[in-house]
Each structure stands twice: as C-alpha cells, then as structure tokens.
C-alpha positions in Angstrom: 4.6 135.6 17.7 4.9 138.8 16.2 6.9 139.6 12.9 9.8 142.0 13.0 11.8 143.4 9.9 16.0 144.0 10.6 18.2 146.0 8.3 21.6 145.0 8.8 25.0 146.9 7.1 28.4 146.9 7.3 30.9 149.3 5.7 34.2 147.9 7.6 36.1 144.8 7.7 35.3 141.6 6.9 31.3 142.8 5.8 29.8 139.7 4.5 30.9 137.2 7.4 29.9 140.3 10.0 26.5 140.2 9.0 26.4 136.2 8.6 27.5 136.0 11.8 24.9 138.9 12.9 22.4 136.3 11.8 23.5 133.5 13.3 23.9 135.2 16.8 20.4 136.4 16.2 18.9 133.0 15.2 20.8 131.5 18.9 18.1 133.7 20.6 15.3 131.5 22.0 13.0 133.7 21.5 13.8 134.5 17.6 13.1 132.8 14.5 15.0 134.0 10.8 12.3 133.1 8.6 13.8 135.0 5.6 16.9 137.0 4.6 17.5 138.8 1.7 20.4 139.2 -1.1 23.0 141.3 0.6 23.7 144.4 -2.2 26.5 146.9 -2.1 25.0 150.3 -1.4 26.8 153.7 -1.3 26.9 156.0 2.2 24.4 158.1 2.7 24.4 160.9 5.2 28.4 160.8 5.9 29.5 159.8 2.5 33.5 159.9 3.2 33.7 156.6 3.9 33.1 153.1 2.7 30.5 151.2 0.4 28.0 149.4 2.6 26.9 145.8 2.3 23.0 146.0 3.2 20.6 143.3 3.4 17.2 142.7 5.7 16.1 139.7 7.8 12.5 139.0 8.6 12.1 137.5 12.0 9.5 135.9 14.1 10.2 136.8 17.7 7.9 137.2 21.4 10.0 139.9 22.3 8.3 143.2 22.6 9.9 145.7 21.0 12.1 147.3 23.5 13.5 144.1 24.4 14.3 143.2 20.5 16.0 146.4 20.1 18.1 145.7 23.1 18.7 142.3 21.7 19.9 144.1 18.4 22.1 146.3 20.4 23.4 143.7 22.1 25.0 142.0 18.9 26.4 144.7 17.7 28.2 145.3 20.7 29.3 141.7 20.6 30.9 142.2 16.8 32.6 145.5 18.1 30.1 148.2 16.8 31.1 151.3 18.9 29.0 154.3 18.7 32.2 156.6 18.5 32.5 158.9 15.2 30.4 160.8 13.3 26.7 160.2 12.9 26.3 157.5 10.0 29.9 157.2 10.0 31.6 153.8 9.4 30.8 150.8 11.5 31.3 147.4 11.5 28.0 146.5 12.1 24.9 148.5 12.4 21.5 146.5 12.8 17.8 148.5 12.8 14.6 147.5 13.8 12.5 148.6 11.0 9.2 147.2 11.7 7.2 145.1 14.4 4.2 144.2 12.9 2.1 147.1 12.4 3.2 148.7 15.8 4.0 152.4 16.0 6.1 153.5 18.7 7.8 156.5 19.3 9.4 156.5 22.5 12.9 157.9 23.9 15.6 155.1 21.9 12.8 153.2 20.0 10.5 154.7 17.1 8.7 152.4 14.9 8.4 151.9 12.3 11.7 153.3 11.6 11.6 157.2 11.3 14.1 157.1 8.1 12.5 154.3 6.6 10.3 155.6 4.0 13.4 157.5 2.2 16.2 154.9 2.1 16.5 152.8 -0.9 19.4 150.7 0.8 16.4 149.8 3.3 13.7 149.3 1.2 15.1 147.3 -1.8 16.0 144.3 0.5 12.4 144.7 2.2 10.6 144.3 -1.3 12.9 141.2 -2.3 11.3 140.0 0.9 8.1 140.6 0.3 6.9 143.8 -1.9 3.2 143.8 -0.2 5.0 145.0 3.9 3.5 147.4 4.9 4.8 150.7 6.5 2.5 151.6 9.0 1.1 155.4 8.0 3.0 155.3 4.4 2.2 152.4 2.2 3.7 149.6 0.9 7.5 149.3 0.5 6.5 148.4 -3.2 4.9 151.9 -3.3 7.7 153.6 -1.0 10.2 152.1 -3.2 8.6 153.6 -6.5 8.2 156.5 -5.1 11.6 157.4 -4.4 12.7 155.7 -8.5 10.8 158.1 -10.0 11.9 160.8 -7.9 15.0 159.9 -9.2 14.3 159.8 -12.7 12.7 163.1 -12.6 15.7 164.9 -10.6 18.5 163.1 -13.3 19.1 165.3 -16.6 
C-alpha cells in the first residue's frame, strides 16, 4: 500500500457537502483507504481571482493504485459531481481534486507530474498538509512544515 496526499476545493454550490461526498465516493473504491482528512478552511482564488472563495481541505489515503490509475480515479469523481473543464484556467469549479503526492514518487509525465508541480507555493495546499502531518515530505523541496514557513515569512517581509 502506498500513501497518497489529495487536495480537494470547491468554489461553487453546495461546497462543504461536494467535498463530503468527494470523500465518500473516494472511500467506495476498493482499492482506497481515507486514513485522515483535514479541517476544511475557506481560502481566497488564486490565479483567476474573479470568482468565488474556495473551501480547501486534504485527505491522506492509502491506496494500491499506481499513480496513473489514482489520478484517473480522481478524475473520475469529479466528473461524477459535474466538474467540467470548460472556463478559464483556475476558474470556478464545483469540485477540483489533485494528487499531491504518492509516496516519495516523482513523476513527470504527459497528465501526471508528482509531486504536484505548484505544490511548493500554495498556502491553500500546504496548510491542510501540515494539520495532517507537518513532518510530509515534498520530494526535492522539504518538508511542508518548511514549505509552509517559507512562504509566511515571505509574506511578512513583502507586507508594509
């Protein structure tokens, strides 16, 4: 069994039962385990910002997929709770769900990079990672204690 780590947000409808339900389709797979979920947190758009608040939160899984076939598991679900992938890029959506790490794999393949290639700079990611556990490691960058830090006091610098 390996151990996966899913971000999961939602910036339209009904957010908090989209990604309960997210969960429990993703807990009907046979071959995944939720062994953890973190608080889900109200986080501001990045990227395309005229839109919604997101609600953000991150599951850790145990799973014997490899990591194509999780990803296309993923995919799967949000197609099933009407995620299109019409709009602009990191525009609203009813459900978006990333595969942020698989163990310590690193992948970078057409569709599939691990561990995620945005990762390292998104707070919304990172804070429900550490809630999880602070000592997950992001294969060639750290901990997301560290990563996490990192981008606070960047912050704190940049702010007058």
């Amino acid at each position: 069994m390996s151990r996966a780590y899913v971000g999961l947000g939602a910036n339209l409808g009904d957010r908090t039962a989209t990604l309960a339900r997210a969960l429990e389709l993703l807990a009907e797979q046979p071959e995944i385990e939720i062994v953890a979920v973190s608080s889900f947190r109200e986080t501001d758009p990045v990227g395309y910002l005229d839109q919604p608040r997101f609600l953000n939160a991150a599951a850790a899984l145990e799973t014997s997929l490899p990591p194509q076939a999780l990803l296309r598991t993923l995919l799967n679900v949000e197609r099933d709770l009407g995620r299109t992938r019409e709009g602009p890029r990191f525009g609203p959506r009813t459900v978006d769900l990333d595969l942020l790490l698989l163990d310590d794999i690193i992948v970078d393949e057409p569709g599939l990079s691990l561990p995620h290639p945005r990762l390292h700079e998104r707070i919304f990611a990172l804070e429900p990672l550490v809630e999880l556990d602070p000592s997950i490691v992001v294969p060639g960058r750290g901990t997301v204690e560290q990563l996490l830090s990192g981008l606070e006091s960047q912050a704190t610098r940049i702010t007058p």
